[in-house]
C-alpha positions in Angstrom: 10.6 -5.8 58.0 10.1 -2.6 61.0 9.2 0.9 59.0 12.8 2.5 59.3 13.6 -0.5 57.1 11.4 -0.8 54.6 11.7 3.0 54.1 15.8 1.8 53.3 14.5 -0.3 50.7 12.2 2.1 49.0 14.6 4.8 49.3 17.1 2.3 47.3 14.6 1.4 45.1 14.0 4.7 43.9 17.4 5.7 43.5 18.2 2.7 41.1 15.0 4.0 39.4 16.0 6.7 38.8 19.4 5.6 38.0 18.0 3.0 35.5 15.9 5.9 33.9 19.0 8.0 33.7 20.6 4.9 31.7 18.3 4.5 29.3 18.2 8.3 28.4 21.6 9.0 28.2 23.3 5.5 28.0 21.8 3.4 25.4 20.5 6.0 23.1 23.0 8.7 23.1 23.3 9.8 20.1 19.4 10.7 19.9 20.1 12.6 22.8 22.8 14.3 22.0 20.9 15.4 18.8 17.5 16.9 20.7 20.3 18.5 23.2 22.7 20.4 20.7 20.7 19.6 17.2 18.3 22.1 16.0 14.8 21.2 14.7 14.7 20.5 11.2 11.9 22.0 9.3 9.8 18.9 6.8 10.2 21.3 4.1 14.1 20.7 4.1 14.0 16.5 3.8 11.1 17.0 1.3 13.8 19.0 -0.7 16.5 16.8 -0.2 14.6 13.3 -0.5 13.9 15.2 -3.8 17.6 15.9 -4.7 18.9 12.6 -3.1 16.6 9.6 -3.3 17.9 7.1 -5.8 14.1 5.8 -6.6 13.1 9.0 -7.3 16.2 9.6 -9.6 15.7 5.8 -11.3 11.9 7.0 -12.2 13.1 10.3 -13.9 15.6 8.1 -15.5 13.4 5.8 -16.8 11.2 8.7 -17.9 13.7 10.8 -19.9 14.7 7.7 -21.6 11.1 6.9 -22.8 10.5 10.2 -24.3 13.1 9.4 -27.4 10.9 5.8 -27.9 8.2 8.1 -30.5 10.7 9.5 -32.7 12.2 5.7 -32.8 8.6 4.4 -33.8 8.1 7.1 -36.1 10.7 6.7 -38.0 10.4 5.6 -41.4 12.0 2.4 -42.0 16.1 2.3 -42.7 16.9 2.1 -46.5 18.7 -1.5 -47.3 21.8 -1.1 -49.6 23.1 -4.2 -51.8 25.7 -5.4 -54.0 25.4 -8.8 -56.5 27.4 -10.5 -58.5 26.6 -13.0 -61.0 29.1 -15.1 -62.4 28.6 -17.3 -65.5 29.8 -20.5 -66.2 31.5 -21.5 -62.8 31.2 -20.6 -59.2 34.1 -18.9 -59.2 33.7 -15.1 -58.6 33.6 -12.9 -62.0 33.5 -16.2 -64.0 32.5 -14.8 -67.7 32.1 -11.7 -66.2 34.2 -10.3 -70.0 32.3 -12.8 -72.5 28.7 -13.0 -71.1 26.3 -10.4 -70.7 24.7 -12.8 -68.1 27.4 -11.7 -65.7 27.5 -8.6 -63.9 28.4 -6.9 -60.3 25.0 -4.5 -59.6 24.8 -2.2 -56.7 21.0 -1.0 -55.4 19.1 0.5 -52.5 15.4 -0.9 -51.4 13.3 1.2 -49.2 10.5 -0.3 -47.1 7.3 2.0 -47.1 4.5 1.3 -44.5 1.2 2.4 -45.5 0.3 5.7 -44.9 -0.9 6.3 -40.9 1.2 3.5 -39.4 4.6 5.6 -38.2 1.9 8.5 -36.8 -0.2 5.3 -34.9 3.0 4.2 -33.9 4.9 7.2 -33.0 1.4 8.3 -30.5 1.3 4.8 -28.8 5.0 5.4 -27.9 4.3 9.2 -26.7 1.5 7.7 -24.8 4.0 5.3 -23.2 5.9 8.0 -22.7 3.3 9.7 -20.5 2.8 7.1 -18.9 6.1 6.9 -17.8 6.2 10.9 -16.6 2.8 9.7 -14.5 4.8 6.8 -13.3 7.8 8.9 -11.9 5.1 12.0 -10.2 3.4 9.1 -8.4 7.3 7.5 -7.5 8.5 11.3 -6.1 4.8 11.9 -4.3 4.7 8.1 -2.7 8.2 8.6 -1.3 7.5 12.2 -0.2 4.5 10.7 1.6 7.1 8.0 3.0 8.9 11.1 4.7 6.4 13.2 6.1 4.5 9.8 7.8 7.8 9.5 8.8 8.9 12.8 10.2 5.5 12.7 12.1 6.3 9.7 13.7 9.3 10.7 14.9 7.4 14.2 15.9 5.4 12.5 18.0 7.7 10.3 19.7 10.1 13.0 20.2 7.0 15.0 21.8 5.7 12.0 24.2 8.8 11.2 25.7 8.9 14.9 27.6 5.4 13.5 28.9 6.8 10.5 30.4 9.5 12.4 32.3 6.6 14.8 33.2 4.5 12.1 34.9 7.5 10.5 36.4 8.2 13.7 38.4 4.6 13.9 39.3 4.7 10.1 40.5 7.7 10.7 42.7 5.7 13.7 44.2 2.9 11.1 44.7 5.2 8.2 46.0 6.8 11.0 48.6 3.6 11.6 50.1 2.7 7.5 50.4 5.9 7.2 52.4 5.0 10.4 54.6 1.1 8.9 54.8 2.8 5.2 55.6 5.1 7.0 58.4 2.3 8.2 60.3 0.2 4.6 59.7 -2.6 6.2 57.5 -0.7 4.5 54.3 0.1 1.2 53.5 3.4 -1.1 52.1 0.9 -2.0 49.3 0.6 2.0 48.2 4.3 2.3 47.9 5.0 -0.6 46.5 2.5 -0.2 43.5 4.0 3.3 43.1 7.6 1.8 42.2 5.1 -0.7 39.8 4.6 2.6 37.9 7.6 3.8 37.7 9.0 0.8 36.5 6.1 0.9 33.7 7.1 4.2 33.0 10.5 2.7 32.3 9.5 0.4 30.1 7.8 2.6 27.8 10.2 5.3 27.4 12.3 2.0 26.6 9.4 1.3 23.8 9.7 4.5 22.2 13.4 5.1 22.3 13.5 1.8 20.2 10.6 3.1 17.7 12.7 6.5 17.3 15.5 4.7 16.4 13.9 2.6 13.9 12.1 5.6 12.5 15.4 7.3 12.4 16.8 4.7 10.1 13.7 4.6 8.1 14.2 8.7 7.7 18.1 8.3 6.8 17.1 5.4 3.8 14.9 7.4 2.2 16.8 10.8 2.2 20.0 8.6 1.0 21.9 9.3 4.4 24.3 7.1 5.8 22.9 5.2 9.0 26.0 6.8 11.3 25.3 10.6 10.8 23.4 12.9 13.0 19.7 11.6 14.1 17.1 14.3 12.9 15.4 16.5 15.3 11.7 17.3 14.1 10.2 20.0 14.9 7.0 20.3 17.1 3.9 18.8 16.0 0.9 20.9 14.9 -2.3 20.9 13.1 -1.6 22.3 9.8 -4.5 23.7 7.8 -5.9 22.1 5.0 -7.9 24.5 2.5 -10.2 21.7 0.2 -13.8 20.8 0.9 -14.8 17.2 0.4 -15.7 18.2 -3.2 -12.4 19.8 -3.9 -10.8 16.9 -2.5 -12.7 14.4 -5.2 -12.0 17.2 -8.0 -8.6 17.5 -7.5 -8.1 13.6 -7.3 -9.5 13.2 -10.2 -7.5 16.4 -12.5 -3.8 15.9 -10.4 -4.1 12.5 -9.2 -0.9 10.7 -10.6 -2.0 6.8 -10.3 -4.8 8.2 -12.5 -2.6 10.1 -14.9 -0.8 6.3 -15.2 -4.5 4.8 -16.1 -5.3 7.3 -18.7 -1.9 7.2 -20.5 -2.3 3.5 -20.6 -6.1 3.4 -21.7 -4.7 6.5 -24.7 -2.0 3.8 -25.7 -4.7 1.0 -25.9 -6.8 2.6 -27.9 -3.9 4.0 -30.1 -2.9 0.4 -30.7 -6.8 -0.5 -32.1 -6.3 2.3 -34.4 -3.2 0.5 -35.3 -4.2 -2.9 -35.4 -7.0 -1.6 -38.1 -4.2 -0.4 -40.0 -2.2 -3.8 -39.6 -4.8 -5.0 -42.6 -3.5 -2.7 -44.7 -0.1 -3.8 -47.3 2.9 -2.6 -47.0 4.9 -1.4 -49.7 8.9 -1.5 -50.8 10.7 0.1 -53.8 14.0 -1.1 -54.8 16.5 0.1 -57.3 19.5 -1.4 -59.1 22.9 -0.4 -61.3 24.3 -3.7 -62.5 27.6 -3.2 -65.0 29.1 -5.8 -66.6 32.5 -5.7 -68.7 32.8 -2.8 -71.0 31.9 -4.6 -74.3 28.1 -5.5 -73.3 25.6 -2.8 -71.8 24.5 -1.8 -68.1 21.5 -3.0 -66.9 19.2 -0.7 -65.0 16.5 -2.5 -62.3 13.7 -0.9 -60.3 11.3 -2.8 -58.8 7.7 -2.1 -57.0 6.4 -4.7 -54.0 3.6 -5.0 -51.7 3.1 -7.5 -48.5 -0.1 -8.3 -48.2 -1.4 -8.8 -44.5 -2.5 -11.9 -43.1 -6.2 -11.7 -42.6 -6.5 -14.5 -40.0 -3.6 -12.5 -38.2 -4.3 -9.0 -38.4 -8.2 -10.1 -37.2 -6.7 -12.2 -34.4 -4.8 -8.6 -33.4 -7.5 -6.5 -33.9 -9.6 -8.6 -31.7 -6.7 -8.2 -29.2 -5.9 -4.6 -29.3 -10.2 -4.6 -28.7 -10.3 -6.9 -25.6 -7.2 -5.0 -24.3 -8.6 -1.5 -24.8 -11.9 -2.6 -23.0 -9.8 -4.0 -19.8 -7.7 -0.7 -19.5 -10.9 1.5 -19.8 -12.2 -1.1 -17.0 -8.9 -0.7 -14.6 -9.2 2.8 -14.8 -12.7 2.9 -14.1 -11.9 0.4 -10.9 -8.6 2.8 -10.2 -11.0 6.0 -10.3 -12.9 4.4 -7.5 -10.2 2.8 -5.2 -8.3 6.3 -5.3 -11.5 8.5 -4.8 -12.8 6.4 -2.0 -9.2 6.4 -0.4 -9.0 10.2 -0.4 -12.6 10.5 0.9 -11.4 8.3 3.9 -8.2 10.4 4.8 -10.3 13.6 4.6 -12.8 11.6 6.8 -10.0 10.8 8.9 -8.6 14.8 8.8 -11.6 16.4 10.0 -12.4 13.8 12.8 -8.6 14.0 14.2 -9.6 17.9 14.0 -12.6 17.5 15.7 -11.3 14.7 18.4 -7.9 17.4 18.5 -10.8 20.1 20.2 -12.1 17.9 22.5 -9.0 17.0 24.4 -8.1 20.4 24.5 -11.4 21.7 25.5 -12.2 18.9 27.9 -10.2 16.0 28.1 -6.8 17.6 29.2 -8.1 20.0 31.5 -10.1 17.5 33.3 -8.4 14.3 33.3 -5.6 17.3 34.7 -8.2 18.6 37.8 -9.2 15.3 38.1 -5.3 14.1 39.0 -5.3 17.2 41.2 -8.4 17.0 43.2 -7.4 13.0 43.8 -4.1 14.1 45.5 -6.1 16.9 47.3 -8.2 14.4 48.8 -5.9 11.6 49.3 -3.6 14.3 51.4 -6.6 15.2 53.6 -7.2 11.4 54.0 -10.4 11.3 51.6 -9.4 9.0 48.9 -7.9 6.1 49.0 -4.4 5.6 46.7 -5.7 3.6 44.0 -7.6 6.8 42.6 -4.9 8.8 42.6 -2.9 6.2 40.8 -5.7 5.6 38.3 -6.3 9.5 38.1 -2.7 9.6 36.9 -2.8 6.9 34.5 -5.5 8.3 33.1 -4.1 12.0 32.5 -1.0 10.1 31.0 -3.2 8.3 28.7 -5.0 11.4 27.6 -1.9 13.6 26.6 -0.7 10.7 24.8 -4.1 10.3 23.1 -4.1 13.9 22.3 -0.9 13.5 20.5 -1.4 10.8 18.6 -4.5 12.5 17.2 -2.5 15.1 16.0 0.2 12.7 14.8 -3.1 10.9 13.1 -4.3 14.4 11.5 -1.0 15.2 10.1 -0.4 11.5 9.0 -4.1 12.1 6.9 -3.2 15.0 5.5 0.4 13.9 3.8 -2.1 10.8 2.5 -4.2 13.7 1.2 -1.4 15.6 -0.2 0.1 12.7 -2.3 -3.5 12.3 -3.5 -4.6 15.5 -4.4 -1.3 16.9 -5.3 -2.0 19.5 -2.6 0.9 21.1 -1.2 1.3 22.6 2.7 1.1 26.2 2.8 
């Protein structure tokens, strides 16, 4: 192939580039870009509010909640009276048989009341309000693990919405690259292999705006579900990522954990409720009582009789030692879960603050050094690759490598935000 035609071909080539790219942006995703175009940003604040409002697991733990907190008046309670009526009949099974010539026979009507020894309905009654709180931890760690389900994803799609600018960017920068190939080729100081490993970029470039147009839809979907959207309304625009400040030292971070932590709050209700149910399981050894009294009338020419009548159960012993030993055993393994709970959740929010400040740190460095540099780097490459002092390849891999680094910057600021909504659902620390 002579010059004039190759040039044809590259000239084509860049066209259905470019064509392709115009495709994929406006084609097969158009709804996502119809929403950056007209949609304005949406601050986190507003979803965390609405997921609030909207999300049915949230609603289904408040539920659940709100229904436990009428269980300690139902333990409580004392035991419902039992009301009776008897009749006796005398001389055959038929009913009221000699009920008028035998005093044996009478219709009596009586109440018995069960009375649990003193202790049991309070023992009770706290092991169900224990429950209880358990059940209020239960639904703060629900709303706090969904919020944290938002603002990972609303980062995500934050720094996908971010990147794909960056693409676009280097794109443009490429053709500017590729246009001075072809002028270089023209002259015969470039070669077909410069050009043609140009167009191998831009077609790499393609493929991973391609990449993260997918990922923003799925994270799109993933947003919708947990705000109780339907799939087919407007995609959400976030807005601009940012390192948000986060006020607690490493100490306050364990503190906190350990005062507003809600899997902990769980723990402790449940180890209360274990412990209440020894108490009660000491108590289990102690009788019960029941009082009963009864009116029986028979026919008017014989006398009423009056009944009342004092019980007590006595306890098992082999069963209320085989519960007491089980209340035990079970007390001792919930005090053990929350010791092992303590430490999984304190050593997790030590590792996302470890992760905070080193994204912080990292966040610096590429804006003190890496950007700027890998950027005069790119620069000084396509100085001296005009002036026929470099060869292509180091301009290509100059580029690569300041694409890489302002990706790299944003996913460390994607990473620092994503540590610091792990941090808020552990800490119960919210953004200022």
């Amino acid at each position: 192939m002579n010059s004039a035609g190759f040039f044809r071909t590259v000239r084509v080539r860049r066209q259905s580039r470019r064509a392709a790219l115009t495709i994929v942006a406006t084609l097969i995703w158009p709804a996502a870009m119809a929403a950056q175009q007209s949609e304005p940003p949406t601050p986190l604040s507003a979803l965390i509010h609405e997921v609030e409002q909207r999300n049915p697991s949230i609603a289904a733990s408040r539920d659940a909640w709100q229904a436990s907190t009428y269980a300690p008046t139902q333990a409580g309670a004392m035991p419902g009276p039992e009301l009776m009526v008897q009749q006796v009949a005398v001389g055959s099974p038929r009913p009221f048989a000699g009920f008028s010539n035998s005093d044996f026979a009478y219709i009596g009507v009586g109440v018995s009341q069960e009375l649990l020894y003193p202790g049991k309905r309070a023992l009770r009654a706290e092991a169900a309000g224990h429950d209880a709180e358990a059940a209020r931890a239960e639904s703060g760690s629900v709303q706090r693990e969904v919020v944290e389900a938002v603002k990972l994803a609303y980062v995500q799609l934050a720094y996908l919405q971010q990147t794909l600018p960056i693409f676009d960017h280097h794109d443009r920068l490429l053709t500017q690259v590729e246009q001075i190939v072809e002028s270089r080729y023209r002259v015969g100081q470039g070669s077909q292999q410069d050009v043609l490993k140009a167009q191998l970029q831009h077609t790499k470039i393609l493929q991973a705006i391609a990449d993260r147009r997918q990922q923003e839809g799925m994270t799109q979907a993933r947003l919708k579900q947990l705000l109780g959207r339907a799939q087919d309304t407007p995609d959400i625009v976030a807005e601009p990522l940012s390192l948000t400040p986060f006020p607690l030292s490493a100490a306050e971070v364990q503190q906190r954990t350990r005062e507003q932590n809600p899997d902990l709050e769980v723990r402790s209700a449940i180890v209360e409720r274990e412990r209440t149910q020894v108490a009660l399981a000491h108590k289990a050894s102690r009788p019960d009582f029941a009082v009963q009294y009864m009116y029986q009338h028979t026919a008017s020419a014989f006398r009423d009789y009056y009944m009342g009548t004092f019980s007590v159960r006595l306890p098992n012993r082999a069963g209320s030692r085989a519960a007491l030993a089980e209340a035990e055993e079970r007390a001792q393994g919930a005090a053990q879960a929350m010791q092992a709970e303590v430490q999984r959740v304190l050593a997790d929010a030590q590792q996302q603050y470890v992760v905070l400040q080193g994204s912080r740190e990292r966040v610096t460095i590429y804006e003190d050094g890496l950007m700027p540099q890998a950027e005069a780097t790119f620069q000084a490459a396509m100085t001296a690759y005009a002036s026929n002092r470099e060869d292509f390849e180091a301009v290509l891999s100059s580029l690569a490598d300041a694409l890489d680094v302002d990706l790299a910057y944003w996913q460390e600021v994607a990473d620092h935000e994503s540590a610091l909504a792990r941090l808020e659902r552990l800490t119960g620390a919210v953004r200022p």
